[in-house]
N, C-alpha and C positions, 0 to 999 in steps of 0.2 A: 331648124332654121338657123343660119348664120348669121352671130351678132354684128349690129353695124359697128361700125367706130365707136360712134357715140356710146354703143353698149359698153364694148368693151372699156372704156375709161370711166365706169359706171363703179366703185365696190360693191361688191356685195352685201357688206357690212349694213348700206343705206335700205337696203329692202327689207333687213333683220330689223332694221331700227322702227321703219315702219308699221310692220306688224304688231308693235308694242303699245304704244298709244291705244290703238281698241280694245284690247286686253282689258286695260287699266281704266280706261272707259266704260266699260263691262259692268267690271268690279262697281265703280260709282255710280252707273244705274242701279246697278241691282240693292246696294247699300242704300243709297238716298231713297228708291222706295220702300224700303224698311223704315228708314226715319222720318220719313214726312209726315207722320201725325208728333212727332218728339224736338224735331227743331224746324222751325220756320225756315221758307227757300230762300229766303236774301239774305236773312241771320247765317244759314249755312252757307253759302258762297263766300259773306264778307270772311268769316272766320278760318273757312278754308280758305284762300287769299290771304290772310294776315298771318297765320300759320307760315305758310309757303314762304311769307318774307322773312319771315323771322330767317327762316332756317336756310333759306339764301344768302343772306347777308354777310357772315362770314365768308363765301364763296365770290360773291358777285362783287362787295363795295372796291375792293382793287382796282379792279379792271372798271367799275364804273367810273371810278377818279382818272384813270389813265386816259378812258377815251371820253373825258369829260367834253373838251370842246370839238369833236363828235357830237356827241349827246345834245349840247346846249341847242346847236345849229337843225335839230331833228327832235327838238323837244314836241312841237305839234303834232310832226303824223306819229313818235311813239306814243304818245298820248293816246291818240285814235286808235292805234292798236291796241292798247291796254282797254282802251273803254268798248271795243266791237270782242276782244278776244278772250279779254277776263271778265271783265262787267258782265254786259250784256248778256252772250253764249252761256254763262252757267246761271245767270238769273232766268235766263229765258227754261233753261231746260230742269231746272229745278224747282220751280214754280208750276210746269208743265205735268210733272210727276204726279204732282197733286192733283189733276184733272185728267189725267189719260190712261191707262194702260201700257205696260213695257212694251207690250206686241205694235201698238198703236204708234209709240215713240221711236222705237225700231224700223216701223215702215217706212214712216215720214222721214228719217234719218237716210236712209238707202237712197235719197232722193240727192245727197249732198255729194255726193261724183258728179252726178248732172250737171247741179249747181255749180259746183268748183270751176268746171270743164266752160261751161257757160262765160262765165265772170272772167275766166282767163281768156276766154277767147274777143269779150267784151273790152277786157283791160289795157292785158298783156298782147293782145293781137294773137294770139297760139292758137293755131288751127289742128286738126284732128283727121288722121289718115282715115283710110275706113277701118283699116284694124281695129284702132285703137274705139269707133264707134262699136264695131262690133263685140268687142271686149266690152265695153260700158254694159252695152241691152245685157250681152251676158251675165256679166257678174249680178247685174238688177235682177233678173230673172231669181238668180242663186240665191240672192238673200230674200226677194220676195217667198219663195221656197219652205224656206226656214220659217218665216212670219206665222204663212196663212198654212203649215203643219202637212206641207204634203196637198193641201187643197185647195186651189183655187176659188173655192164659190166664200170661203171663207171672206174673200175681198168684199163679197157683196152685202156681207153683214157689218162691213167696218163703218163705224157712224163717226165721223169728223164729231170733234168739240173746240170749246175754248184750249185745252190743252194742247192737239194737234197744233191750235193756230201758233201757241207758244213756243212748241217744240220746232215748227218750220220756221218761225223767226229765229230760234236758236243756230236753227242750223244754216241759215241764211247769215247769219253773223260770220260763223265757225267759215263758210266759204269764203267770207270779203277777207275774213285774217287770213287764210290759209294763201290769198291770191297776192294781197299785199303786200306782205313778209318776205315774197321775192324782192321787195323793193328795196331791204332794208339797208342801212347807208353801209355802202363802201368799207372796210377796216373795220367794222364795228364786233368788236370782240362777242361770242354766242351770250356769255353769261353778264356780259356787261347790258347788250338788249333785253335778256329773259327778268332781269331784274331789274329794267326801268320799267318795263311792260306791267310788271308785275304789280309795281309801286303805284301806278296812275291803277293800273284793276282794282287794287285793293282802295284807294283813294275814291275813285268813282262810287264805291259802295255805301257812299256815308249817308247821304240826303237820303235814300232809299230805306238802308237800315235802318236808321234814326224813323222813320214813318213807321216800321213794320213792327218797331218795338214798342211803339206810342199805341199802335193799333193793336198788337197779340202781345205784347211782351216777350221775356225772354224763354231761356230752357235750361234746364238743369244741367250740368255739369256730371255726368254719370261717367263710369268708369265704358260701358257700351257706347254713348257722344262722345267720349276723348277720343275711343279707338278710331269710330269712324271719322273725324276732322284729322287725326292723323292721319289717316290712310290717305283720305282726300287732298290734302297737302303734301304729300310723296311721292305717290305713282300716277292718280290723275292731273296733278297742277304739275308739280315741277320735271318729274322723268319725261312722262308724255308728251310735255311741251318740248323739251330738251330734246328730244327723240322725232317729234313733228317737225320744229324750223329745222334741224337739222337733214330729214328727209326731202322738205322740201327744195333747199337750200341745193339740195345735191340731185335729186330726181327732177322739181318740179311740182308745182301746186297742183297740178289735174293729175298726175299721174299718182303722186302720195296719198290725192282724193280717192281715190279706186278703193284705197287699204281700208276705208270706212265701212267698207262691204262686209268685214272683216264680222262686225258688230254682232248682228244676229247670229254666228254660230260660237264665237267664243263667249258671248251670252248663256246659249244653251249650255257649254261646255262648265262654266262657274255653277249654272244651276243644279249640273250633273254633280261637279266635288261638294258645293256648299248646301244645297236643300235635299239633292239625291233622286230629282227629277232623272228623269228616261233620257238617254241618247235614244234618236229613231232614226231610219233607215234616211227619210226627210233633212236631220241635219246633216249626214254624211252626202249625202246627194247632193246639199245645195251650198255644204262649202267646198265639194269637188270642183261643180260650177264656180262657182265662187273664186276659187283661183285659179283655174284655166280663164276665168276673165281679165282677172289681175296680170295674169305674164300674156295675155294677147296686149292690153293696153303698155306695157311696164317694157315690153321687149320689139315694139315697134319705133321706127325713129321717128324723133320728130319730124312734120313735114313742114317744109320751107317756107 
């Protein structure tokens, strides 16, 4: 198929970029449910968050002085997007870990293309060719695949809980940032946003933490919790995000939504290097699918 215009003014670099954020979302599934009997979910979000500023700050405070009166003028919805994209989203799905299974939070996740796709077209007015529909069923299919292991009756044993509910509120967050971050003002430098964003995330954390420590307390400081709050402040807060607005920025909130599909098999793939778990026949199948979804949705034009 020959790319339209619009394709071709596209880099490639921006598809590469997208891939990445799952990855490293992956990664902090699979970590945080290692830790969630070791460090509390909103303890671990604030501190990943405070983490991530720290080590922005050299990076970002320039440019936030520069486009200061920018900033002052958009103080509000950056706000909203700190508290829907840092707050919120990692308290919800961190919290959720504690009550669900990865397989469980993985499903309901596959659901956030829809949702992106949905809220842009509620928002942003962005309607949706039939390609790009049929890319979506697609790519769902692909990572449902992965989930239920090859089996579909699998689905019929999946029993909804309070986690689920958690992990779809998360991901319901994750789509209003993913939609509204097209909006983001005018000039406004990447790392001058990611780091006011990040500032109201980490701020929003307090009343919350401040209960969770009154109620469980805190957690040890182990040379195993440095690793993992590092990690978590690196690849899943600051690259990822870095690697996300930027996708979006240049693709598009429903179209960068597709990449989320991405999840359950680079999932498998970490399980494969790090625990030693099986590649089966099931993940290759359903990341095949998986992205012949992606470039049916990724490479059709917008429609007018």
């Amino acid at each position: 198929m020959p790319a339209s215009k619009e394709q071709a003014g596209i880099p490639r670099s921006a598809y590469w970029l997208a891939t990445l954020p799952p990855l490293f979302w992956s990664g902090n599934f699979l970590i945080a449910r290692l830790m969630r009997e070791t460090i509390p979910p909103v303890q671990m979000s604030f501190w990943r968050w405070s983490l991530a500023l720290l080590i922005l700050l050299p990076f970002c405070w320039r440019p936030v002085v520069d486009a200061w009166p920018r900033i002052r003028g958009n103080i509000p919805f950056l706000a909203l997007l700190g508290a829907i994209g840092v707050t919120a989203f990692n308290c919800f799905v961190y919290a959720a870990l504690h009550y669900t299974p990865v397989a469980n939070a993985a499903l309901v996740n596959s659901l956030l293309p829809v949702v992106t796709f949905l809220l842009a077209y509620l928002i942003l007015k962005q309607s949706l060719t039939r390609q790009q529909l049929a890319g979506i069923a697609l790519s769902l299919c692909g990572a449902v695949l992965v989930i239920c292991r090859g089996d579909p009756r699998m689905l019929l044993n999946v029993s909804l809980n309070r986690g689920d509910i958690l992990v779809f509120a998360g991901m319901s967050c994750w789509a209003l940032y993913t939609v509204l971050i097209r909006w983001r003002s005018a000039g406004l430098p990447a790392m001058a946003f990611l780091g006011v964003t990040v500032f109201f995330g980490a701020l929003f954390h307090l009343p919350a933490v401040a209960w969770e420590y009154a109620m469980q307390g805190g957690f040890r400081l182990t040379m195993a919790t440095a690793g993992a709050l590092v990690y978590f402040a690196l690849f899943p807060s600051i690259l990822a995000y870095v690697f996300w607005n930027r996708s979006v920025a240049v693709l598009g909130p429903g179209r960068t939504g597709m990449f989320m599909h991405l999840l359950p098999p680079t999932s498998a793939a970490l399980g494969f290097i790090v625990l030693g778990e099986q590649i089966a026949w099931f993940h290759l199948a359903g990341f095949a699918v998986i992205v012949l979804g992606i470039w049916l949705v990724t490479s059709a034009p917008r429609k007018a």
